[in-house]
Phi, psi and omega in degrees: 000142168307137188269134159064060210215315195266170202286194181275148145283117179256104191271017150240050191268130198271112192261164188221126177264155177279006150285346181110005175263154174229122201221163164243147156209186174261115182219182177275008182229122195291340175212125150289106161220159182257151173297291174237149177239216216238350168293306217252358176271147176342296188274345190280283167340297200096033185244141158288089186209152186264140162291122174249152158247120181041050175059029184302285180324288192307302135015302195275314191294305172275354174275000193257336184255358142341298210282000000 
């Protein structure tokens, strides 16, 4: 097997959510952040609210109200 080959491991790499929670795990990168976590998304919650990623919804809603 190759010497020095796999990347660094951080096992206290801090990921950041865009509500404002903060969590640690472990990745190959020291710090994260992400758009939704296990706080603030939809099935975790319960709450009814759509996610949009990249303008999906809006995407759809005009090519579909066009007809």
């Amino acid at each position: 097997m190759k010497e020095k080959i796999h990347p660094k491991y951080y096992s206290d790499a801090v990921v950041t959510c865009s509500c404002g929670n903060t969590f640690t795990t472990g990745s190959t990168r020291p710090s994260l952040k992400v758009e939704l976590c296990s706080a603030c998304h939809p099935f975790y919650t319960g709450e009814k609210r759509m996610v949009d990623t990249a303008g999906r919804i809006d995407k759809f809603r005009q090519r579909y109200s066009k007809k």
